[in-house]
C-alpha positions in Angstrom: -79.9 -78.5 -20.5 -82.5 -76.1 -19.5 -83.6 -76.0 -15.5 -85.8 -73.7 -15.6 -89.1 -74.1 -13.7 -91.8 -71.5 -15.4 -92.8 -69.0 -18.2 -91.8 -66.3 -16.0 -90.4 -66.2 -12.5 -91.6 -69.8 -12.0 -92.5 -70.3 -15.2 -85.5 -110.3 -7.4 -81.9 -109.1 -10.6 -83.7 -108.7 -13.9 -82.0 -110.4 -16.9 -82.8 -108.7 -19.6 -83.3 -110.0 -23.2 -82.7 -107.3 -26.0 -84.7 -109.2 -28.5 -88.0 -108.8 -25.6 -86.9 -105.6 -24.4 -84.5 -103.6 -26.3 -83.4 -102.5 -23.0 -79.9 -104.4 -23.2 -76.9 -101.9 -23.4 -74.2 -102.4 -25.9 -73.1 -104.7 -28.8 -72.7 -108.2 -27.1 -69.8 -110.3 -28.8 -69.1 -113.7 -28.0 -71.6 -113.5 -25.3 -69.8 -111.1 -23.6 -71.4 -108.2 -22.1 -70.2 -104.8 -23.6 -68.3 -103.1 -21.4 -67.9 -99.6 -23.5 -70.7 -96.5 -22.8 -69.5 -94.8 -25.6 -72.3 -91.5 -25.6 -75.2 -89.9 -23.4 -76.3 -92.4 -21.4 -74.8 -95.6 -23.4 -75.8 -96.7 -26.5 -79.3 -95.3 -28.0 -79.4 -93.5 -24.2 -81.3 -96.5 -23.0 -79.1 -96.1 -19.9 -78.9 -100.2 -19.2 -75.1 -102.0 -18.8 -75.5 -105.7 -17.6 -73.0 -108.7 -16.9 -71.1 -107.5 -14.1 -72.0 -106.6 -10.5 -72.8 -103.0 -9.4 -72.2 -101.6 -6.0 -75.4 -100.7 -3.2 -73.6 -98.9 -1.3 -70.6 -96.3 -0.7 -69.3 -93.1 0.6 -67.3 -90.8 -1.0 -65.9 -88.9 1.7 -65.1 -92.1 3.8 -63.5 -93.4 0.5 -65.9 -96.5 1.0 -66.0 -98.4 -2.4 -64.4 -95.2 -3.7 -62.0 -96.7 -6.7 -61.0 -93.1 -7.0 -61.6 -89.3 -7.4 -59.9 -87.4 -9.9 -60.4 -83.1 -9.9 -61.8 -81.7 -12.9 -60.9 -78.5 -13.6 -63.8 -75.8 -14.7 -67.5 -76.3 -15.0 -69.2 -79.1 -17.2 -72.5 -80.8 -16.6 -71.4 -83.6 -19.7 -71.9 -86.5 -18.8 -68.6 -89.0 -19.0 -68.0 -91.8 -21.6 -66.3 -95.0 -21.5 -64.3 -96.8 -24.2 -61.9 -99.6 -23.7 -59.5 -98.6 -20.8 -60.5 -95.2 -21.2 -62.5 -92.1 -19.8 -63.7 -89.6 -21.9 -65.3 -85.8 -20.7 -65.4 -81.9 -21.4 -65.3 -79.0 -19.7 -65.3 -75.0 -20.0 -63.1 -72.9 -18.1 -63.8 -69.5 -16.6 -61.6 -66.8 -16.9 -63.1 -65.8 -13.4 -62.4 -67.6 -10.4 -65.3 -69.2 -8.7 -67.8 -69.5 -11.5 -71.6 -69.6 -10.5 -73.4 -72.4 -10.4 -76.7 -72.3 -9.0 -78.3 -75.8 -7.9 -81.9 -76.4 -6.3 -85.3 -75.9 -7.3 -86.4 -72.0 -8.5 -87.6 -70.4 -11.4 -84.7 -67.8 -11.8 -84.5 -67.3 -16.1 -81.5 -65.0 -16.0 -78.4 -66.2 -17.5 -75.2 -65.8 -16.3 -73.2 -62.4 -16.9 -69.7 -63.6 -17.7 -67.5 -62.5 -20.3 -64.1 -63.5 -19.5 -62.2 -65.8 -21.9 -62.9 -69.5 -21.5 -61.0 -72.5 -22.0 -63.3 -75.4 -23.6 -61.5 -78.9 -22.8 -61.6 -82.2 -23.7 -60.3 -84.4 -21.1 -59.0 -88.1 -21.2 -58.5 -90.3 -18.1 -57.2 -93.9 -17.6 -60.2 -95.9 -16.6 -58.3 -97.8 -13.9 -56.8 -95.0 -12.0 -58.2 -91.7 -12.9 -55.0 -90.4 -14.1 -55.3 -87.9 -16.8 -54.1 -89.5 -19.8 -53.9 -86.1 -22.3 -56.0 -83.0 -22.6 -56.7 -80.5 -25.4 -58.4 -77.1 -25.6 -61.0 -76.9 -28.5 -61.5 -73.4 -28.5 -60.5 -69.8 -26.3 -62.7 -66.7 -26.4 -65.8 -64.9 -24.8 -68.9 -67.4 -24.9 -70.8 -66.5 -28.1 -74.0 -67.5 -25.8 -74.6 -66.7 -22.3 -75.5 -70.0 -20.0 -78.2 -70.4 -17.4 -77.3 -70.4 -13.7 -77.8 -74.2 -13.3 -76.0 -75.3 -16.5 -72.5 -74.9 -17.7 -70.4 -74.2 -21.1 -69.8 -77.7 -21.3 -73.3 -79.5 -21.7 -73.2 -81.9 -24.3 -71.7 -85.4 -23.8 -69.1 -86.5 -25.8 -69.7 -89.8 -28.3 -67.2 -92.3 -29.7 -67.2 -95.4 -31.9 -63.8 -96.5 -30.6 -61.8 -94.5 -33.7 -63.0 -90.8 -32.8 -64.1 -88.8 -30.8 -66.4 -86.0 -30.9 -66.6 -83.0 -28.7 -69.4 -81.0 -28.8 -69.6 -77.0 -27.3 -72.5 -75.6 -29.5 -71.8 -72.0 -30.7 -68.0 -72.6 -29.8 -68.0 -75.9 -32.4 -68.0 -79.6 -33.0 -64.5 -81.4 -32.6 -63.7 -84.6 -33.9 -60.5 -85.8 -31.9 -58.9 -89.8 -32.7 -58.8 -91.5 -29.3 -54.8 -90.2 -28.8 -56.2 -86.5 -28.9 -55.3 -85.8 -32.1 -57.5 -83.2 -33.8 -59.3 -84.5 -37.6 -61.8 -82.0 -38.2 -63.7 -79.4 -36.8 -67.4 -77.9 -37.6 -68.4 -74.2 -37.0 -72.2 -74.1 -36.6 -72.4 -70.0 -36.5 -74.5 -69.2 -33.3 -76.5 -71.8 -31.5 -78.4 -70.1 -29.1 -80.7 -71.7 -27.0 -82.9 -70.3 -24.4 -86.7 -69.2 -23.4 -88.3 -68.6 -26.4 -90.7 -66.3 -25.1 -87.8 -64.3 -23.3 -85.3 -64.7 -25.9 -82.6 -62.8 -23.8 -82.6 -65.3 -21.1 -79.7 -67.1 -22.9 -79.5 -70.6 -21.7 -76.7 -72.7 -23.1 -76.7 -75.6 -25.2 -76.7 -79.3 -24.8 -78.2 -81.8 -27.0 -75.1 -84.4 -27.3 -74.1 -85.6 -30.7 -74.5 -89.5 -32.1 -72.5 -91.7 -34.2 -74.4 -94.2 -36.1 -72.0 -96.1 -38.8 -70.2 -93.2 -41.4 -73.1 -90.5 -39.5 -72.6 -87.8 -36.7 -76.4 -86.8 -35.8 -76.9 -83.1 -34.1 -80.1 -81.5 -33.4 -79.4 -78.1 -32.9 -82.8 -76.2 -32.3 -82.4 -72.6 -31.5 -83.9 -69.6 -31.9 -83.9 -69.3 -35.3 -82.7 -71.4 -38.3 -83.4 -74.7 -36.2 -82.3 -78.4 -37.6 -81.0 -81.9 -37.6 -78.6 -82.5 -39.5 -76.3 -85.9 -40.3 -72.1 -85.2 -41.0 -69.9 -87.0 -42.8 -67.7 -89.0 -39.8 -64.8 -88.8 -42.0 -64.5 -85.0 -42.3 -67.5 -83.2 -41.0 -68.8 -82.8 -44.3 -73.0 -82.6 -44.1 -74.5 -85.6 -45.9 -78.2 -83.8 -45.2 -79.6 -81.1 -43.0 -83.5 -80.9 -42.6 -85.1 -77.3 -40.9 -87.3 -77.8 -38.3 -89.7 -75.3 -37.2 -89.2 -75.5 -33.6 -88.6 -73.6 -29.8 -85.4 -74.6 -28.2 -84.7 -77.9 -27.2 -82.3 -79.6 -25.0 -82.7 -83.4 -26.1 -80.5 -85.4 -27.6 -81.5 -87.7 -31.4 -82.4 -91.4 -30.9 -81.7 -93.4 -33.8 -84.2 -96.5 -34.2 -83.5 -99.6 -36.4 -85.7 -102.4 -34.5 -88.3 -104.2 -35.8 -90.2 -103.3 -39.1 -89.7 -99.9 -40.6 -87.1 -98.0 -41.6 -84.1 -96.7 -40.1 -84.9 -93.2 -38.5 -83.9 -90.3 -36.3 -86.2 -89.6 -33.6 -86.0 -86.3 -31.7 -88.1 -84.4 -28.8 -90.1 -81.1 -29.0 -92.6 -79.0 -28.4 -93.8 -78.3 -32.0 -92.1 -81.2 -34.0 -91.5 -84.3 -32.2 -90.3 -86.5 -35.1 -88.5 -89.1 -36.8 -86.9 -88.6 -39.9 -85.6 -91.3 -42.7 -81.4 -92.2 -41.0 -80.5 -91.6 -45.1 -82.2 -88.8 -46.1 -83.2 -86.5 -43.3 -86.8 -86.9 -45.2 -89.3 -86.4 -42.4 -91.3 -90.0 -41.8 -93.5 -88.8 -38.8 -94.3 -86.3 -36.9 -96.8 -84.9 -33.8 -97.2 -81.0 -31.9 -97.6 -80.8 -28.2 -96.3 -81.0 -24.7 -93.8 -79.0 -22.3 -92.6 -76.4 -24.1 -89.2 -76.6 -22.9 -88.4 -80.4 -24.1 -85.0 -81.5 -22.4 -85.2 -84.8 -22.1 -84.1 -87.7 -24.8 -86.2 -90.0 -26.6 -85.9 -93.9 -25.6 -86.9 -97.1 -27.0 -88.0 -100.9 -25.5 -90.8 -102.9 -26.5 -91.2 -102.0 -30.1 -92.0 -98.8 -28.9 -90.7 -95.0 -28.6 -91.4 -93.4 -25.2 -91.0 -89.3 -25.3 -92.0 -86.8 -22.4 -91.4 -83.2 -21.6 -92.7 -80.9 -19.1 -93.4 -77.3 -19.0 -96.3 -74.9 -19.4 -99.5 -76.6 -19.9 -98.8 -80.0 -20.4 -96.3 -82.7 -19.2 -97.5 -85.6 -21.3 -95.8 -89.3 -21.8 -96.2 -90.4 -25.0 -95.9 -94.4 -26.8 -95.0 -93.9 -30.6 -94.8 -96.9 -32.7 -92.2 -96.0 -34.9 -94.2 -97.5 -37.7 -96.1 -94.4 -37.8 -95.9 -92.1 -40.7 -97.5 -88.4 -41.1 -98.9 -86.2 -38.6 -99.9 -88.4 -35.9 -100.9 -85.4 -33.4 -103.3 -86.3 -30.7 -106.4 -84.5 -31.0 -109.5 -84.3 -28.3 -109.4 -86.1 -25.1 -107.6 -89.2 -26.8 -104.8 -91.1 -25.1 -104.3 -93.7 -28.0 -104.1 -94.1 -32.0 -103.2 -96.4 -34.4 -99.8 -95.1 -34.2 -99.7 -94.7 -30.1 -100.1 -97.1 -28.0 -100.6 -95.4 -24.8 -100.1 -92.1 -23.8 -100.9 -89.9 -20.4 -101.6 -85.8 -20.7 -99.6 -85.0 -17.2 -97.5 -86.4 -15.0 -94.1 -86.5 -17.9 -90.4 -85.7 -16.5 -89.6 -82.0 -17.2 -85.5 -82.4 -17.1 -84.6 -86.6 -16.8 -84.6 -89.2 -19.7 -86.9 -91.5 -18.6 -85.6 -95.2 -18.1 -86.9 -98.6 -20.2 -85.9 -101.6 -17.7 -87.3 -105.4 -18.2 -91.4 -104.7 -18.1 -91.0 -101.0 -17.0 -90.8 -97.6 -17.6 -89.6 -95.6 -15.2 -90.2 -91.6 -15.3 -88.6 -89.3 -12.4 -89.5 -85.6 -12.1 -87.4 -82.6 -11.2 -89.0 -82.7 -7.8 -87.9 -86.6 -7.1 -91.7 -88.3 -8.2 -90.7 -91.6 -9.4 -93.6 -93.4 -11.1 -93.2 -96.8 -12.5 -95.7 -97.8 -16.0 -96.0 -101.1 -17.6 -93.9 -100.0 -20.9 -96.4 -101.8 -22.5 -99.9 -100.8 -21.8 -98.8 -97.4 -19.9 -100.4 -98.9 -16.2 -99.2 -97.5 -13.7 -97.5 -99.7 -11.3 -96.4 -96.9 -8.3 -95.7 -93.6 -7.6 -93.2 -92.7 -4.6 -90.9 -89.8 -3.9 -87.0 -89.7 -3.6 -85.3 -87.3 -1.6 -87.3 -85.1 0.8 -88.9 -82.6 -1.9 -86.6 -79.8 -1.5 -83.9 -80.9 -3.5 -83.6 -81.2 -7.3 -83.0 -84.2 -9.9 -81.3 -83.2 -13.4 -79.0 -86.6 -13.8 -81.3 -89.2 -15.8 -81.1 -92.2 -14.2 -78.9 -95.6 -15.1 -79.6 -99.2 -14.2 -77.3 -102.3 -14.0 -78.2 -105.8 -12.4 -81.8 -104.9 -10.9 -81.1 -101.8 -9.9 -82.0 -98.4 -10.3 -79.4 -95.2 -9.9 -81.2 -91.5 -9.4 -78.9 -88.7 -8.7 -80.0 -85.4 -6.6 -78.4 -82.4 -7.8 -76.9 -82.0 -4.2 -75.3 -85.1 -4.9 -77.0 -88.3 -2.9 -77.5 -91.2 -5.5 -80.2 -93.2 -4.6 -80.9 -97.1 -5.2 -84.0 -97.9 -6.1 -84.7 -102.0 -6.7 -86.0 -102.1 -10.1 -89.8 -103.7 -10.6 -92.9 -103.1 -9.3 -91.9 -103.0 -6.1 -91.0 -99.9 -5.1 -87.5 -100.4 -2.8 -84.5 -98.3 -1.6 -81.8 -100.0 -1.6 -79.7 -97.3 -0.6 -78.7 -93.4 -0.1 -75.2 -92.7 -1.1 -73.3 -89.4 -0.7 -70.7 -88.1 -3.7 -69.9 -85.3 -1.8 -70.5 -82.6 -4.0 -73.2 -81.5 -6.5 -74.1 -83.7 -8.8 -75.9 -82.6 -12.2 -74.7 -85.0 -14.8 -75.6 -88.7 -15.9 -73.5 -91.0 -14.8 -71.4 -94.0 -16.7 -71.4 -97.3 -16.3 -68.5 -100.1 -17.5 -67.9 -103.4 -16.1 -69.7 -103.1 -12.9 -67.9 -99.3 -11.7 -70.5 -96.6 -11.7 -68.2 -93.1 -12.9 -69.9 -89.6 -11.5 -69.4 -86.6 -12.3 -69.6 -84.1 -9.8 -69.2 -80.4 -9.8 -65.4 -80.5 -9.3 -64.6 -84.6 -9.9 -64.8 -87.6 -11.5 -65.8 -90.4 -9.3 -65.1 -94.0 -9.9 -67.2 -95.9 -7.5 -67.6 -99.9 -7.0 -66.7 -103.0 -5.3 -62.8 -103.7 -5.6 -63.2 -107.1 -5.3 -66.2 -107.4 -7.8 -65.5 -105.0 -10.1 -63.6 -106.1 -13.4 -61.9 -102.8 -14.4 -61.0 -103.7 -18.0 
């Protein structure tokens, strides 16, 4: 991730079809809602987990609804995954005491001057109790990469399709663990650096997260220079393609889309190539310039549609791709629509959060806590409101389960926020401590991870932990 603010110093529940929406979570089998989150934000980062009841309300310090709080040694703003009875989640470890981390809104660009040796961790925990099950250490040594004050060594979210397990910690290496910890491959990258292009040594960190779709692990890995996606074998690492792409620094992580008519494809954010490319050949299918030029967050689908959004510099557009489209489909002029968009808007896009697809509605959250609510289909807007006071940041994207809408401040409140076009607080919970990843959600528990924790919060007598 990237919080970074400016070129220079500031530089009624919903029951939710997939087949109408796409905005289900999960394989269902039997009927049975998928309990599993098994990468960034669930599967295709849609963010959604339905069929069990979520919590409104709780208190981590009081230990209200608090299943339980296990320490996390280290820095890591990964977000935690869930498969079966278990808890996956990395983190890097300082070889100073007290590591920075700087939360809040502010347009500071330098990195971090550390150059101790760090640990970089992946963590497994029993889903029912917190304990931690095993741990191993990918790697030890002096960051190739300096990080930004607000993000960590430990960015990327881990994925799994229930067999392994991949760990990714950019220039340090992709891991590819079984679920027992055992290590099957590894993959050196060389040097992913990431950070401002126009001040290239404001070294920022990486953190798109990787993807498993079937036999493929998809990266995007755009850096500095020699950017690319690229699909791996998931049997050894080996590269089954790799396409350049002539791209600034991103933070997002690939979308794969296979709804609907078209083919297959990889869809990724930017600022000079937002894109889909052919799932079997890496063969670019579409492609369109403009935006922030810092993209962070992920692309997401619902509707037959692709939204994407960034926000810095000049523009901070939303955008509605059919992913039928093929060629350049850049917007030129003053037009909003094409043949191959069906609604865009020029400002108003989310700078750090992947926006949310839930029932009817898109939901898009800035930094600064602006929630607006569109019709996903037409691009109307429905409301715009504020969480929080203003003064506060929001990094976590946001999660929904059983009509209800979960927005994480970086100083740690998690608000509920009825989903529709209603605009409702349902709640203001406190986790206690800072707060900059997405959260997880499996079987009706909502898992947190805060600065120093993971948090398993929901209803003891409601939640099915299994």
């Amino acid at each position: 991730m990237c919080p970074h603010r400016s070129p220079r110093a500031n530089a009624a529940v919903l029951f939710i079809s997939l087949a109408l929406t796409g905005a289900a979570v999960g394989a269902q089998s039997g009927g049975r809602p998928d309990p599993n989150w098994p990468s960034f934000r669930g599967t295709n980062a849609r963010g959604v987990a339905e069929g069990f009841p979520v919590p409104t309300a709780w208190d981590v310090e009081a230990k209200r609804n608090l299943l339980w709080k296990t320490p996390i040694p280290g820095l890591g703003h990964s977000s935690p995954i869930v498969w079966g009875d278990r808890v996956f989640v990395t983190t890097a470890l300082s070889g100073k005491a007290g590591a920075e981390l700087k939360v809040g809104l502010y347009g500071d660009i330098a990195p971090v001057q550390d150059d101790t040796e760090h640990e970089y961790k992946v963590l497994c925990l029993d889903k029912r109790s917190g304990k931690v099950l095993w741990e191993r250490t990918s790697h030890k040594g002096v960051p190739k990469v300096k990080r930004h004050t607000k993000a960590t060594h430990a960015n990327p979210t881990c994925a799994t399709d229930g067999k392994n397990l991949l760990a990714f910690f950019g220039s340090e290496g992709l891991y590819c663990y079984d679920l027992d910890g055992g290590l099957k491959w590894k993959k050196d990258f060389g040097v992913l650096d990431s950070g401002f292009f126009m001040v290239p040594d404001a070294q920022w960190g990486f953190a798109s997260s990787p993807v498993i779709d079937g036999r493929r692990v998809l990266v995007q890995c755009d850096v500095q220079r020699g950017s690319f996606v690229a699909a791996l074998d998931i049997k050894d690492g080996k590269e089954l393609w790799r396409t350049p792409r002539a791209d600034v620094p991103t933070w997002g992580t690939p979308t794969v889309w296979r709804e609907g008519k078209g083919r297959a494809q990889v869809i990724v954010n930017g600022w000079k190539h937002i894109g889909g490319y052919d799932l079997e050949t890496g063969k670019e299918i579409w492609k369109m310039t403009g935006g922030g030029d810092i993209p962070v967050p992920t692309p997401v689908s619902g509707h037959g549609l692709v939204f994407l959004t960034n926000a810095h510099g000049r523009m901070s557009p939303i955008y509605a791709v059919r992913p039928t489209a093929t060629g350049d489909i850049t917007l030129t002029g003053d037009a909003r629509e094409s043949a191959h968009i069906a609604w865009s808007i020029p400002r108003g896009g989310a700078y750090m959060q992947t926006p949310l697809v839930y029932g009817d509605y898109l939901y898009n959250c800035r930094d600064n806590g602006v929630l607006t609510c569109y019709e996903a289909k037409t691009g109307k807007q429905v409301y715009q409101e504020r969480l929080g006071t203003g003064r506060t940041g929001f990094t976590a994207s946001a999660v929904a389960a059983a009509g209800k809408l979960y927005y994480s401040s970086e100083e740690g409140d998690v608000f509920v926020v009825q989903a529709g076009p209603e605009f409702k607080v349902l709640g203001t919970n406190p986790l206690g401590e800072v707060c900059m990843a997405t959260p997880a959600i499996s079987a009706g528990v909502l898992y947190f991870r805060t600065q120093s924790h993971l948090v398993a919060v929901g209803e003891p007598k409601k939640a099915a932990v299994k």
